[in-house]
N, C-alpha and C positions, 0 to 999 in steps of 0.2 A: 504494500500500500504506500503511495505517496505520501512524502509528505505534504499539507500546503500550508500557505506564506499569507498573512492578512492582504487583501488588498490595497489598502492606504499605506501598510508598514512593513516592506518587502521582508524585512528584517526579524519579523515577528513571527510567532507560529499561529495557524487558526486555530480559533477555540469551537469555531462554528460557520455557519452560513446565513445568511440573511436567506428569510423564505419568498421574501419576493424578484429579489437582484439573483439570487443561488450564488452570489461569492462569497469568497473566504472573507471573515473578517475576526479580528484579536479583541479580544475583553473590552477591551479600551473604546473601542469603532460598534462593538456590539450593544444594541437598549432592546429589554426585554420588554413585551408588549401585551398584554394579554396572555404571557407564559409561552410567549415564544421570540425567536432572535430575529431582529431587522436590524440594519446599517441606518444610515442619515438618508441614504438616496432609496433606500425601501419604504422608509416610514413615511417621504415625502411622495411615492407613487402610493401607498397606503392611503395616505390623506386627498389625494387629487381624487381615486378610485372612487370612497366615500363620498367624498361631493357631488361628483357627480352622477351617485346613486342618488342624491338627498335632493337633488335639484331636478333630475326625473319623477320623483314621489310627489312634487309640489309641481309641477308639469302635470301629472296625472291628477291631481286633486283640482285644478286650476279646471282641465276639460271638463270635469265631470260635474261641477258645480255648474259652470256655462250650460251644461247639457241639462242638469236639472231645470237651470232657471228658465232656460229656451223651449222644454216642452208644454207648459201651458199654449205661449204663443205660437208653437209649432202645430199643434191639436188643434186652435182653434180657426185656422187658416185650412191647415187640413178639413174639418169639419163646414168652414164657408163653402169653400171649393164644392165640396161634396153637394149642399145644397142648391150652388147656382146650377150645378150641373142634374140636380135628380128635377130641379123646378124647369129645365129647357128640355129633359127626356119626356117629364111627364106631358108638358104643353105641345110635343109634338105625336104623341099617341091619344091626344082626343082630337 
């Protein structure tokens, strides 16, 4: 088995891997995160990852509220339509 060499400190031995970057990195370069090992450039593709899930959830709540608040007036257009059209079928079968 190899050895390997932290990333940042050629010099150093790894203690682990970052689970997002998978490189080597030393004690030192390592932050433990929920019980597991990320570097500075995992925890910051960590953190973009997260946001950008949390900014889709508020995208999705944003449609769905428009979509509530639009179905009254959508039904009730719907529902016009329906009548000018059943009042010009009927008037044309007497």
């Amino acid at each position: 088995m190899e050895k390997r060499y932290c990333v940042n400190h050629p010099d150093r031995p790894a203690s682990g891997e970052c689970v997002i970057t998978k490189r080597p990195i030393c004690p030192e370069c390592s932050t433990k995160y929920e019980g597991v090992n990320y570097s500075k450039e995992g925890l910051e593709q960590l953190k973009r990852q997260r946001a950008a899930v949390a900014s889709g959830g508020l995208r999705r709540k944003a449609v769905l509220a428009m979509a509530v608040g639009q179905a009254p007036v959508s039904l009730f257009l719907l529902y016009y339509f329906y009548l000018i059209n059943f009042r010009w079928l009927t008037g044309l079968l007497k």
